[in-house]
Each structure stands twice: as structure tokens, then as C-alpha cells.
C-alpha positions as CSV (number, residue, x, y, z in Angstrom):
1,X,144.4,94.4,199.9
2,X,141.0,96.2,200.1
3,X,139.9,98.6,197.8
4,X,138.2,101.4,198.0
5,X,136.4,103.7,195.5
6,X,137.0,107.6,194.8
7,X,133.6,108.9,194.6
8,X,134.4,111.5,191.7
9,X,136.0,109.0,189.0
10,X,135.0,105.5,190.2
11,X,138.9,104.9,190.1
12,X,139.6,102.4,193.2
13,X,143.0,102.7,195.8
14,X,144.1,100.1,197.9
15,X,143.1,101.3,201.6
16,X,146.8,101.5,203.0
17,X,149.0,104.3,202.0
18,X,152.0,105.6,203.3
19,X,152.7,108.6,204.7
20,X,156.3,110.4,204.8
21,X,156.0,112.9,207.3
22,X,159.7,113.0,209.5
23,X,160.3,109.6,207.8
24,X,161.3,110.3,204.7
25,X,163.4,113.2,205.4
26,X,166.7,111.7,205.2
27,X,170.3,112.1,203.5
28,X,171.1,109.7,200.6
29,X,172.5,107.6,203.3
30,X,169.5,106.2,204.8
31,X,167.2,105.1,201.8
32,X,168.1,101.6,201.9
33,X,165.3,100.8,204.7
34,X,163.1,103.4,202.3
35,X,163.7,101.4,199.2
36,X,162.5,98.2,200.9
37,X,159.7,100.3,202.5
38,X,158.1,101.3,199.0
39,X,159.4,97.7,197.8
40,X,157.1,96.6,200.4
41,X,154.2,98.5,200.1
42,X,153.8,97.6,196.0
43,X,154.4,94.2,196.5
44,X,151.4,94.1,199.3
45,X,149.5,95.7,196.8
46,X,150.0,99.4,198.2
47,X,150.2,102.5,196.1
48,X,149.1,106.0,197.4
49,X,152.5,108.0,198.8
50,X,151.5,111.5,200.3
51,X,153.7,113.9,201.2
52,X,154.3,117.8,201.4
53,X,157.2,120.6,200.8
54,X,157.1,121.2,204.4
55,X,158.7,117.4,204.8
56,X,162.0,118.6,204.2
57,X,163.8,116.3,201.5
58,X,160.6,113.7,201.2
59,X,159.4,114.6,197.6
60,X,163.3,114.6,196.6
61,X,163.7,111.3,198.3
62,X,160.6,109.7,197.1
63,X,161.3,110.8,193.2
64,X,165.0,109.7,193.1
65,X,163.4,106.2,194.7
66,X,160.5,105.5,192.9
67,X,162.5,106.1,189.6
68,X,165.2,103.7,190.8
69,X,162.8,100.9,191.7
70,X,161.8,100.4,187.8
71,X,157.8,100.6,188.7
72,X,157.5,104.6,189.2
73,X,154.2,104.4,187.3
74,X,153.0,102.2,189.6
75,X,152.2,104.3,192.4
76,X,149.6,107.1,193.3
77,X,151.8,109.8,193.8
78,X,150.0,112.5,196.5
79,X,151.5,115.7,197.6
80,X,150.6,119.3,198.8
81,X,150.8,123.1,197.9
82,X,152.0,124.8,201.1
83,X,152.6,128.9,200.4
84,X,150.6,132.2,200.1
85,X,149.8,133.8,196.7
86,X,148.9,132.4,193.6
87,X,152.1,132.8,192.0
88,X,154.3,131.6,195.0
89,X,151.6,128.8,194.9
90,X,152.5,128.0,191.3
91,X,156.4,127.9,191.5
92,X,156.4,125.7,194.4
93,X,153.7,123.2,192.7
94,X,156.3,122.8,190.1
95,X,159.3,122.3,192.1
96,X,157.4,119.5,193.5
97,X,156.8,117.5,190.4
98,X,160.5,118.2,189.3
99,X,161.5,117.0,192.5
100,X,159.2,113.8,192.3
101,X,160.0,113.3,188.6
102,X,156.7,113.5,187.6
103,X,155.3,115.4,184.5
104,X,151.8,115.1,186.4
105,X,150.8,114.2,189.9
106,X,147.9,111.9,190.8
107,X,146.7,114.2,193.9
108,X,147.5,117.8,194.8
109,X,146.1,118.7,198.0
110,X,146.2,122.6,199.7
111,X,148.2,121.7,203.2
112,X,146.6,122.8,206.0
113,X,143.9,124.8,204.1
114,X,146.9,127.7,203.7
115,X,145.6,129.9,201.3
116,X,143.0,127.8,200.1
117,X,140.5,129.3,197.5
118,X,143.7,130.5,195.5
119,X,145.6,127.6,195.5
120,X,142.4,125.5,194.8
121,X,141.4,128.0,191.7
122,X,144.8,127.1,190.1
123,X,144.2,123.4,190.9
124,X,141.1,123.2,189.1
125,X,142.7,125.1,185.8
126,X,145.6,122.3,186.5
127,X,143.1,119.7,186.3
128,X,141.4,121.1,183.2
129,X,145.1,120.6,181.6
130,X,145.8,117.5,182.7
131,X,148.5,118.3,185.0
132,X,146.6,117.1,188.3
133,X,144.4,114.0,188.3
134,X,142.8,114.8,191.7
135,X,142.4,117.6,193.8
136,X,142.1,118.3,197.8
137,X,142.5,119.9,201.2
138,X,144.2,118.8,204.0
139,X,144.3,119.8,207.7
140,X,145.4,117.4,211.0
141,X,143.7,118.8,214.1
142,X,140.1,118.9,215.4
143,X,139.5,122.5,215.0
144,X,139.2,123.0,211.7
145,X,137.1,120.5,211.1
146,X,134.1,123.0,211.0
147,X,136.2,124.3,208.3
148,X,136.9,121.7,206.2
149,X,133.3,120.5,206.3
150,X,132.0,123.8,205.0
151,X,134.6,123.5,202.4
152,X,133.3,120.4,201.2
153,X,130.0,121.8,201.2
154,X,130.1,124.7,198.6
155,X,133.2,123.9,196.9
156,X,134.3,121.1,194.5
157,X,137.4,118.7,195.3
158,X,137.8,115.0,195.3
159,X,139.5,114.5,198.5
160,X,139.8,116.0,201.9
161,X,142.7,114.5,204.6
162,X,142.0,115.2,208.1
163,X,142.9,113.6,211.5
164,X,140.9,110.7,212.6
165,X,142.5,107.7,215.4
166,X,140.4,105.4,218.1
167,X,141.2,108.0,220.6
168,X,140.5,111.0,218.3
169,X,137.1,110.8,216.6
170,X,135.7,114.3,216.5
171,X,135.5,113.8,212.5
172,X,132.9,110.9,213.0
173,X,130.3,113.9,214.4
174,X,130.0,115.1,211.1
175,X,133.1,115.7,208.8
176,X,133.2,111.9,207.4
177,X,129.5,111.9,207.1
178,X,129.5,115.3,205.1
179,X,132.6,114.3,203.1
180,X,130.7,110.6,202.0
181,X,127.6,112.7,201.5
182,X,129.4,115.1,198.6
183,X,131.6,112.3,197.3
184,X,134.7,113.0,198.4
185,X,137.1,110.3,199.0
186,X,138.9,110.5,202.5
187,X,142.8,110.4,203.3
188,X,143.7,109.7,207.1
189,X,146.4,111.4,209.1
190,X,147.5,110.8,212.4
191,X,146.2,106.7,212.6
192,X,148.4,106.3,215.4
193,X,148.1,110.0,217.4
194,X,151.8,110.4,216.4
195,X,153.0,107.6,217.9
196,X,150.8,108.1,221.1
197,X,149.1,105.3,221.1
198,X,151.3,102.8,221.1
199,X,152.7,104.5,224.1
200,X,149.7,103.9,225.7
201,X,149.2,100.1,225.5
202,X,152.4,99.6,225.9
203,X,153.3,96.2,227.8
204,X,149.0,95.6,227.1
205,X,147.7,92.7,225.6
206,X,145.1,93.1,222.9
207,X,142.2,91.5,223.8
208,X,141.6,87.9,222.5
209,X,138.4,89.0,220.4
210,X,139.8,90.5,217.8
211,X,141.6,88.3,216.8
212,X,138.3,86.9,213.9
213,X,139.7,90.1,212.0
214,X,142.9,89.3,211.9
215,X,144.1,91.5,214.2
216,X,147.5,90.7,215.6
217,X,149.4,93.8,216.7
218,X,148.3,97.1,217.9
219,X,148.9,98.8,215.0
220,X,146.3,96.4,213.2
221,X,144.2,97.1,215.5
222,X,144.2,101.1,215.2
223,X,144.3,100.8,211.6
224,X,141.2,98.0,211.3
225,X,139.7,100.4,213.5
226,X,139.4,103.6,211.5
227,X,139.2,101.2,207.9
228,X,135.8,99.7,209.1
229,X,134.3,103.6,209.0
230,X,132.9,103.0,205.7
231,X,133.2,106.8,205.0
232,X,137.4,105.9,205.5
233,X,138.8,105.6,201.5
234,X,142.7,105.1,202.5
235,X,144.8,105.8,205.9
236,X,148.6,107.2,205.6
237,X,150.4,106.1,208.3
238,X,153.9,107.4,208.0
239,X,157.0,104.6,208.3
240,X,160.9,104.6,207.3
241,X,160.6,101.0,208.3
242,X,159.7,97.9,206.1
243,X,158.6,95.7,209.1
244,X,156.6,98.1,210.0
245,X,155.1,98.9,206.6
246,X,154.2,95.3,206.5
247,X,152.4,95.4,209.7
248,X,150.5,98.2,208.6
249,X,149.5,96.7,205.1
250,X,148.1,93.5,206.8
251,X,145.1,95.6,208.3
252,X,144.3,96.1,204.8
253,X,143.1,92.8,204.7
254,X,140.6,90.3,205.5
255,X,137.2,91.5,207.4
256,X,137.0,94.6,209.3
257,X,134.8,95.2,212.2
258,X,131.4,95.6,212.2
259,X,129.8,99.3,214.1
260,X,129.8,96.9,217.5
261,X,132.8,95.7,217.5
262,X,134.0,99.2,216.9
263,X,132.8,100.5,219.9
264,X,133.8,97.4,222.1
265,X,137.2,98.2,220.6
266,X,136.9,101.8,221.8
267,X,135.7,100.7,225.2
268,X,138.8,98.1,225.8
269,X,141.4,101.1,224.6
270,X,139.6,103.7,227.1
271,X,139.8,101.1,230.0
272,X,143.8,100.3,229.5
């Protein structure tokens, strides 16, 4: 799988994730098709999970599986601090390490910029210790773009997760450009508009062009499309299915477009 670099340590990620929004909230009962899922994603050379106490039992789930698959240390563990208060902001931090049996996390990100400049004050004494690797802010709709760019701008984080899709692409006025600019690496939400999308070519036929870039199914397409942004660092698209994990992986690999083919992509999805 492609590799991309995180602009504050020079550490690399592979460019598919996964996310576990909805899809990893589940009863003990449904993580067989979540074990093969993470199965899956390390053995197609995947690492980054991200996910948030406001996904119910995902962090839970994701501990209990990643310890039972015998590689836990293998992953890039990514998850969110989603409260008011410093203190609040603290406890919950820590329930979300115990839950993912971790004594430190790889990425802690401030979900949905909720309380931000506290939360990210008690990140960077975190880092300091050791007990975050990485820190960052999140949000998943257009208007707060502004926001998060001005963020970036005076304060210092390694990574910012935002919307971005082939159909959505206010953050390519400025927010990827500002984000590449102060060396922050880039998580993407939303790759498929919520499932959106593939609701919309539904019954279409990709075109027969895009097929020199490997691209095979709609969802290789959407991904490949938002990968060959060279501002992109890793998309998260959220699956409880290992077919579908699989699909997703194979648009991290092999050649992505170039900025022509982008835009002729763009133009065949607006015409469907």
C-alpha cells in the first residue's frame, strides 16, 4: 500500500485507514465480520483505526479485538476527546485508553473542535509525557472549515481530520493547502458522503478510463480520487465488512490520477 509522510515526525502511514463510526458499535455478537475486517486491513498492509467516545461501544470493541488478534502493536491506534472542561476532558481521555487497552495512544484528536484550546493544552502536556504520540482536531462539515484552517494557522498540532469526497471539495479552496503548508498531516472523513454516493451511481457504469489506475469499483474510484490530492495523508472510510475493507485497501495501490484526470473524474460523476 502507499505511504504517506506525517510532516511533524517523518513517520510514514499507509494511506487507507479505517474508520468505525456506526460500524463498530456492536454487541459481542457481531465481531466475527470485525475480526476479519482488522485481519484484513493489516494483512493489506493497513494500520490507522480512528474512532471516538461518541461511537458508542467502538473503542471497547476495537481494544477487546485488537488484543485478541495477537498483533495489537501493530496498528496506529487514533481516537478523540469529546467533553467540556479540562478535567471532564481528562477522565474521559483515560477511559478511552483503558477501554482500547492501551497505556498510550498514537493520535488523540479534539472531536468536532468541542472545547478545543483546553483539550489541546492538556494534549500537548500529554505529549511532553509520552502518553500521546500525535495530536489533532477534527470536524466533518464545510462550515468550519474557516475554523479549522485558522487553527492550523496559530496553533501547533500534527493532524487535522475534516470532510473531503468528489462531490464535497470545499476543503481543496484552502483548508488542504493551509494544512500542507504548516505540516500537518491530513485524516479524511466522509470519502463516500455517508454512503451517498454510491446511491448516486447506482446501476452506472464507471467509465472505461480509469481503468489505467486500477480502478475497478466505485468505491476505488472515490477513494483514488481524494488519494491523488497530494495534500491527502490517509482516508478513513468506515466498514464492519471485510469485502468491503478489501475493496477499499485496493485504492491504496498502484498509480493515482494525475490533476486532469481528477477533474475529468469529477465531470463524469456531475453528468450521472
Amino acid at each position: 500500500m502507499l505511504q504517506r509522510t506525517i510532516p511533524s515526525s517523518g513517520e510514514t502511514i499507509p494511506v487507507i485507514g479505517l474508520g468505525t463510526w456506526q460500524t463498530f458499535d456492536v454487541s459481542r455478537s457481531g465481531y466475527e465480520p470485525l475480526t476479519q475486517v482488522l485481519a484484513n486491513l493489516h494483512q493489506s498492509g493497513g494500520k490507522l483505526i480512528d474512532s471516538s467516545p461518541m461511537y458508542g461501544r467502538a473503542e471497547e470493541n476495537i481494544g477487546d479485538l485488537t488484543q485478541a488478534s495477537g498483533i495489537a502493536d501493530q496498528f496506529f491506534y487514533a481516537t478523540k476527546v469529546w467533553t467540556q472542561g479540562k478535567e471532564a476532558g481528562i477522565r474521559q481521555m483515560e477511559a478511552s485508553l483503558k477501554k482500547m487497552k492501551r497505556h498510550s495512544i498514537d493520535l488523540m484528536q479534539v472531536h468536532n473542535l468541542v472545547d478545543w484550546k483546553t483539550h489541546l493544552e492538556t494534549l500537548a502536556n500529554w505529549k511532553e509525557k509520552g502518553i500521546v504520540r500525535y495530536i489533532g482536531i477534527t470536524h466533518y462539515t464545510n462550515a468550519y472549515h474557516d475554523e479549522l484552517e485558522r487553527i492550523l494557522q496559530t496553533v501547533p498540532v500534527d493532524f487535522v481530520q475534516l470532510n473531503y469526497s468528489i462531490t464535497a471539495r470545499n476543503a481543496e479552496k484552502r483548508l488542504l493547502r493551509t494544512a500542507a503548508d504548516r505540516g500537518v498531516a491530513t485524516l479524511i472523513n466522509r470519502p463516500f458522503g455517508e454512503g451517498s454516493l454510491f446511491a448516486h451511481v447506482r446501476g452506472k457504469a464507471l467509465p472505461h478510463w480509469v481503468a489505467e489506475y486500477n480502478i475497478g469499483t466505485w468505491s476505488q474510484f472515490f477513494l483514488k480520487f481524494i488519494l491523488s490530492h497530494p495534500a491527502v495523508t490517509c482516508v478513513i472510510p468506515a466498514t464492519g465488512n471485510p469485502q468491503h475493507l478489501l475493496d477499499n485497501v485496493q485504492a491504496g495501490m498502484g498509480a493515482l490520477p494525475d490533476e486532469a484526470t481528477r477533474e475529468r473524474m469529477a465531470a463524469y460523476m456531475a453528468s450521472l
